[in-house]
C-alpha atoms as one frame of an Amber mdcrd trajectory, in Angstrom:
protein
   0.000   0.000   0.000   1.155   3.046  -1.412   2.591   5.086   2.170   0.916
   8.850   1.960   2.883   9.732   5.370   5.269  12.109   3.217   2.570  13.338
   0.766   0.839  14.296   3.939   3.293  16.405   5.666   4.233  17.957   1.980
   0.632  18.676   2.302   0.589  20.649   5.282   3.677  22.184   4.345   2.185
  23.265   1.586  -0.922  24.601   2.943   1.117  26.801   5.407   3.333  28.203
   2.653   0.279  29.297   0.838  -1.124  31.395   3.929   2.242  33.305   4.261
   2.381  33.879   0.869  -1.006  35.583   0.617  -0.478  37.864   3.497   3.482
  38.947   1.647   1.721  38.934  -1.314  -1.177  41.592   0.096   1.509  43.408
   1.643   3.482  43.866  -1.720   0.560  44.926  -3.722  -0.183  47.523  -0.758
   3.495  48.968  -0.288   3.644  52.253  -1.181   6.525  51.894  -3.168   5.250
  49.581  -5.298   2.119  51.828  -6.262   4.789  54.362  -7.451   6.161  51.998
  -9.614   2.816  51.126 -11.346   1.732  54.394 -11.932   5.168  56.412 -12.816
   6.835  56.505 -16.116   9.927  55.090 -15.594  13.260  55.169 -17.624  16.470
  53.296 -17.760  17.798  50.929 -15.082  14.276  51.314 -12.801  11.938  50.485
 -16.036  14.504  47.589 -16.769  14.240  46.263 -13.378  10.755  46.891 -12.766
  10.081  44.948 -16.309  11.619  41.804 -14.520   9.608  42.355 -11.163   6.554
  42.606 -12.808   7.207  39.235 -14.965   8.089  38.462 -11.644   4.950  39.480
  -9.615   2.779  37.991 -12.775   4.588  34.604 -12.222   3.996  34.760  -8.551
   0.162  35.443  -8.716  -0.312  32.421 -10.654   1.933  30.111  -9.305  -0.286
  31.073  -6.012  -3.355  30.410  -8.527  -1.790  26.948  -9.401  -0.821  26.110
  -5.680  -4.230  26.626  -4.543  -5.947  24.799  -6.554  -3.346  21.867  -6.185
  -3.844  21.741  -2.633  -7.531  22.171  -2.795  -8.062  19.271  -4.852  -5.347
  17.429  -2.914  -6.894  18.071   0.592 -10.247  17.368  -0.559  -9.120  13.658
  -1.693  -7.242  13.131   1.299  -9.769  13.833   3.653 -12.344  10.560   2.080
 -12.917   8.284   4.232 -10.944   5.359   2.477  -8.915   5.736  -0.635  -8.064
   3.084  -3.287  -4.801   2.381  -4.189  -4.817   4.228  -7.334  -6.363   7.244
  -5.508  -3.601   6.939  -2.672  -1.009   6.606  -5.885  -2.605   9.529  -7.774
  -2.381  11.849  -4.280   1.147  11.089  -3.637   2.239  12.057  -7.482  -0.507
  15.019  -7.125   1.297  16.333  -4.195   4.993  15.115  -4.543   5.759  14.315
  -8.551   5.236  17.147 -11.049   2.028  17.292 -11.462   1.231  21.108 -12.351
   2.033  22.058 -16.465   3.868  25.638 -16.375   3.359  25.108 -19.874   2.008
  23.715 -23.448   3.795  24.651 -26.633   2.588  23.173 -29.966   5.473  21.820
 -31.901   4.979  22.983 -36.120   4.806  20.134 -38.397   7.493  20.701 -39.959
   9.818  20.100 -36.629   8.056  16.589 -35.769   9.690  13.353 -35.951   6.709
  10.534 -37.299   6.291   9.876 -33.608   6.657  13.104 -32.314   4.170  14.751
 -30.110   2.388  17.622 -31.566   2.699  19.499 -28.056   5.383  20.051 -25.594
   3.847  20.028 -21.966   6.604  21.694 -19.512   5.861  20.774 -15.903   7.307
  20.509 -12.192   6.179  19.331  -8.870   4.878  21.756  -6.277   8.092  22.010
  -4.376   9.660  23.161  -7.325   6.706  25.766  -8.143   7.462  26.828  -5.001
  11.103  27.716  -4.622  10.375  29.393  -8.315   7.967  32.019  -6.265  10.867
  32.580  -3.707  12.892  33.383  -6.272  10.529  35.698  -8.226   9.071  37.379
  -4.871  13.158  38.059  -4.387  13.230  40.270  -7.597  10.312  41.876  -6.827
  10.834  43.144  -3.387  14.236  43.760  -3.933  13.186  46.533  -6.757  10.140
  47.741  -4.415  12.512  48.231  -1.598  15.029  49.411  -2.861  13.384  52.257
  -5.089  11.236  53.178  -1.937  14.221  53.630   0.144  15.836  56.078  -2.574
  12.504  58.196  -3.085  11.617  57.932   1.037  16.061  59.339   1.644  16.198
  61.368  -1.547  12.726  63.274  -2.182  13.326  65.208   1.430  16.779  66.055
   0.468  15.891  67.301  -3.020  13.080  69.268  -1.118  15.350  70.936   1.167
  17.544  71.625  -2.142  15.175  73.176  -3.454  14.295  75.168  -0.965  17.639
  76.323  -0.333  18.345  77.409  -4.116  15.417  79.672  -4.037  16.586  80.984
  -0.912  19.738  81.638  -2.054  18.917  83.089  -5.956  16.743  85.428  -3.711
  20.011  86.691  -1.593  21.979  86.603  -4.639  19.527  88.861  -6.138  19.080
  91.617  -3.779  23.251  91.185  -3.215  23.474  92.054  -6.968  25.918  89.903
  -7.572  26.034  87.087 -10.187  24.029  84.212 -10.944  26.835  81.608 -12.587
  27.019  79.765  -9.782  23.183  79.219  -8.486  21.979  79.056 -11.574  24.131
  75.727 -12.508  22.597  74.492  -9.046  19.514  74.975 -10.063  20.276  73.122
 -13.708  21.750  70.261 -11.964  19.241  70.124  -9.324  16.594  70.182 -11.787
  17.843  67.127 -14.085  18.870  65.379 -10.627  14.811  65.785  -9.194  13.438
  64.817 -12.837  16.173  61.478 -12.896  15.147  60.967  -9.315  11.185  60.814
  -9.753  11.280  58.059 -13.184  14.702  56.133 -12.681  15.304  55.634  -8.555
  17.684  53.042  -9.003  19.734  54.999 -11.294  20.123  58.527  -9.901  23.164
  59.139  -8.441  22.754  60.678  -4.966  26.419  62.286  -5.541  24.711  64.656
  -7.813  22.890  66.029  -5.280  25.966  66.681  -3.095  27.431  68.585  -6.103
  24.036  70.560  -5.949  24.834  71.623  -2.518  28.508  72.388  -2.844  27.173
  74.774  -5.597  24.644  76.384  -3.053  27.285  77.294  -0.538  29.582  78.342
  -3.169  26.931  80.993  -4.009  25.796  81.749  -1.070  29.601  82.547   0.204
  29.833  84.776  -2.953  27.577  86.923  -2.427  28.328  87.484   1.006  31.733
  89.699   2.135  33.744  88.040   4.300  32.665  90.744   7.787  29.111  89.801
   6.663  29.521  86.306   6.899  31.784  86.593   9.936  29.254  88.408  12.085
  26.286  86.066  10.571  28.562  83.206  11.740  29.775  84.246  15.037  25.771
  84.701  15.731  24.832  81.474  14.753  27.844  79.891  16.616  26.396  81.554
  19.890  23.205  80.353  19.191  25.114  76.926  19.182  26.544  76.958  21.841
  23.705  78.002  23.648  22.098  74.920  21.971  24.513  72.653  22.972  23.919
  73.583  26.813  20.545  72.963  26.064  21.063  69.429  25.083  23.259  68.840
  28.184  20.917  69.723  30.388  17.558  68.017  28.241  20.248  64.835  28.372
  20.417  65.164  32.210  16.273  65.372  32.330  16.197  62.335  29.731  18.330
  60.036  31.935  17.099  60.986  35.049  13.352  60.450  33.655  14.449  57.057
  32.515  16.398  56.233  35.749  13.317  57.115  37.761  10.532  54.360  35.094
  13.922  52.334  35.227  12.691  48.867  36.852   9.154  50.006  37.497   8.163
  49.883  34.237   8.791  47.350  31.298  12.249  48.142  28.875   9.879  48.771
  25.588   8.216  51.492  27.169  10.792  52.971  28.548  11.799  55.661  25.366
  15.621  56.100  25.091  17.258  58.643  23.054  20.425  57.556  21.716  22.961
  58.744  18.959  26.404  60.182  18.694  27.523  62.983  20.814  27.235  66.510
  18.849  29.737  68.384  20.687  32.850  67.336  18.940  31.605  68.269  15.941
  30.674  71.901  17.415  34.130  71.920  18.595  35.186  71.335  15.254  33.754
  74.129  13.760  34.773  76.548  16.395  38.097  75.395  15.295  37.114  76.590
  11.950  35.973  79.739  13.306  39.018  80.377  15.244  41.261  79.815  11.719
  38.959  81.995  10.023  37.878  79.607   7.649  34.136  81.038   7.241  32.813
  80.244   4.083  33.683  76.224   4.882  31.035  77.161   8.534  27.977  77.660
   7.067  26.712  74.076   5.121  28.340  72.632   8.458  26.525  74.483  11.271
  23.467  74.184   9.233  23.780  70.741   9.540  24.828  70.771  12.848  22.152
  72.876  14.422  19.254  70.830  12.710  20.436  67.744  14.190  21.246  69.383
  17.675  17.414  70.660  17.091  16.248  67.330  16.385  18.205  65.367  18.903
  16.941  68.362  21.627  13.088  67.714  20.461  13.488  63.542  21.310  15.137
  64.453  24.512  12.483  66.310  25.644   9.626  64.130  24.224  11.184  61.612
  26.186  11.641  62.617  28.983   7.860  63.754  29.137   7.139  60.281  27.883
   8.874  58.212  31.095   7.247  61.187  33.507   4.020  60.695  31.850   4.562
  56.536  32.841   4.992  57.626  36.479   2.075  59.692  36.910  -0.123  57.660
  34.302   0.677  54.502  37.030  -0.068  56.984  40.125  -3.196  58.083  38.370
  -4.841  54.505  38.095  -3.783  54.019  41.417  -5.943  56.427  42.532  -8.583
  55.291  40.487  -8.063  52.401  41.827  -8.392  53.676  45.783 -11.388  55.861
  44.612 -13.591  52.647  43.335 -12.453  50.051  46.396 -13.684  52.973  48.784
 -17.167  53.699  47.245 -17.282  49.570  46.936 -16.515  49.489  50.342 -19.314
  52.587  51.064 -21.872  50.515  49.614 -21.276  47.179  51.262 -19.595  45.455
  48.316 -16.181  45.397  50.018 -15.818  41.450  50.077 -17.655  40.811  46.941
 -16.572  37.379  45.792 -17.346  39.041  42.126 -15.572  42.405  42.680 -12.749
  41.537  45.025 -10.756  39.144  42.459 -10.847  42.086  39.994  -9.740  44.694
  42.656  -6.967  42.086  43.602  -5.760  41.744  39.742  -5.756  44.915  39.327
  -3.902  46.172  42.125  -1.317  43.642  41.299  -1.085  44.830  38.338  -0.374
  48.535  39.275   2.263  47.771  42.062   4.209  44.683  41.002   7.478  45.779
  38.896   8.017  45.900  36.027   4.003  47.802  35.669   2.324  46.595  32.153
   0.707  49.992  32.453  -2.123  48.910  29.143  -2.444  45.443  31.400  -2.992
  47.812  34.268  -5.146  49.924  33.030  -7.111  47.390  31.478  -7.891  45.534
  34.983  -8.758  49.046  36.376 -11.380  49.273  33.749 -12.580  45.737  34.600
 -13.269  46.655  38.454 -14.752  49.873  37.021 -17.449  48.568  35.013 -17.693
  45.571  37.102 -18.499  48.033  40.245 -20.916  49.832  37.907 -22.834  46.837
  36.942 -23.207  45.780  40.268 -24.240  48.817  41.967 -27.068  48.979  39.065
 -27.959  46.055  39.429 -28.242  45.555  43.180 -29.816  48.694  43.602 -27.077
  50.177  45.946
């Protein structure tokens, strides 16, 4: 008797691979990225590549199709009562041998031997079909992620580009000095944003470095050297000033996380982390001090936003692990409010009520605090007190 132990666990395996592949599937056809894709004209190496993931994503829709059905019809047979041997024999091929046709091709006349077939059937077992949909879901997601990841880096930065050309032609303007300079930015910038938005894969994000370079090259033009000096020794102050700032928000961070710090669970406990600023600061004082200002300005820009943004998650967390504290002492009191009016209205050893209060006190003062789990019990007692006060009339 034909043994179906290995067509069975094929099967299953089967069966499982089909329910991950639906959900990656779903996901892929939802991804942003991938939406760009369909509805942009692309050129050169991003239509190439995107050619081959679609082929690619067509492939893997119906090998899902085939796989489906395969395992449909197979699980249907398996689960009769008794099978024949040619029905256990036809299951086992059906599940293990290849038994799906990729392909027909009808072979001309002219090509045929006397007992040559007229078509060519091209097939392959499941298994097979299946490590060809690993391979094609590969090429697709590697083209989806990787052009999302240029548009999500690059689109912000050619924003900001932007941005700062226009800024700049403006100073250059009322300066009255010449244009050379921004107005090759603003030609490279402009074939770099129009390669960027149809060919991701092949824009090359040193172009848009160049596009900067040509920014502060213009924007040191048209600005004397004691203008730029005195704009520079400004902003440096207002750097420095920053950089105390993010001392002292550091100091507030840690001591807001040392204080949730084994009270509360590690994932909700926000953490700021990244490399420290000031050496960088010092680095363009040093600039400062050599009188090297035209090479300040891109750099303290740069600096200060990500002294700004560093100082914003500072103080977002450290409001974030306070908020933990007094979120826990505020369902406390909660807490204390409902066991005393339980306790005013004679439900105070409620065999209904008092396993609820229990959990959820328990909840609020064992360490590490699951403050939703906590919160969640206090809203149990809650509306359990409610219902019973309603209903017994007290």
């Amino acid at each position: 008797m034909t043994d179906l132990a290995p067509a069975d666990a094929e099967l299953l395996r089967l069966e499982t691979a089909l329910t991950a592949i639906a959900a990656n599937l779903v996901d892929l056809d939802d991804n942003p990225a991938r939406k760009d894709l369909d509805k942009t004209r692309l050129t050169g190496k991003t239509a190439a590549e995107w050619a081959d993931a679609t082929d690619a994503l067509t492939q893997l829709w119906d090998g899902y199709r085939m796989l489906t059905e395969l395992t449909g019809q197979a699980r249907q047979k398996r689960d009769q009562r008794k099978l024949s041997e040619t029905e256990r024999a036809e299951l086992k091929h059906q599940v293990l041998g290849r038994s799906i046709t990729l392909s027909t091709t009808t072979v001309p006349l002219a090509q045929r031997g006397l007992l040559g077939n007229s078509q060519v059937h091209t097939t392959c077992s499941p298994a097979e079909l299946l490590s060809a949909m690993e391979a094609a879901f590969r090429t697709a997601v590697s083209v989806v992620t990787q052009a999302g990841d240029v548009w999500q880096r690059l689109l912000p930065a050619a924003a900001d580009a932007t941005a700062a050309v226009d800024n700049v032609r403006v100073l250059v303007r009322l300066a009255g000095s010449g244009t050379a300079t921004i107005d090759e930015a603003d030609r490279r910038l402009g074939a770099f944003t129009k390669t960027l938005a149809s060919d991701p894969l092949g824009v090359d994000p040193a172009e848009l470095d160049a596009v900067r370079s040509l920014v502060a090259r213009a924007d040191a033009e048209r600005t004397s050297v004691a203008e730029l000096r005195d704009s520079l020794t400004q902003r440096l102050a207002d750097a420095r000033r920053l950089a105390a700032e993010l001392t002292e928000a550091a100091n507030a961070a840690g001591k807001a996380a040392e204080a949730a710090a084994d009270r509360f669970r590690d994932q909700d406990i926000r953490t700021v982390r990244g490399p420290d600023l000031r050496p960088d600061l010092a680095a363009i004082d040093a600039l400062a001090a050599a009188g090297h200002w035209p090479l300040i300005g891109a750099k303290l820009a740069d600096w200060t936003r990500r002294a700004r943004e560093r100082l914003a998650g500072l103080h977002q967390a450290a409001a974030h692990n306070t908020g933990l504290l007094s979120t826990r002492n505020e369902l406390r009191g909660r807490l204390d409010a409902y066991q005393a009016k339980a306790l005013r209205r004679g439900l105070g050893e409620s065999t209904e009520l008092t396993p609820l209060a229990e959990k959820a006190r328990t909840a609020l003062y064992t360490a590490p605090c699951d403050l939703e789990a906590a919160r969640a019990a206090v809203n149990a007692y809650q509306d359990a007190l409610t219902a019973t006060i309603a209903r017994e009339g007290r």
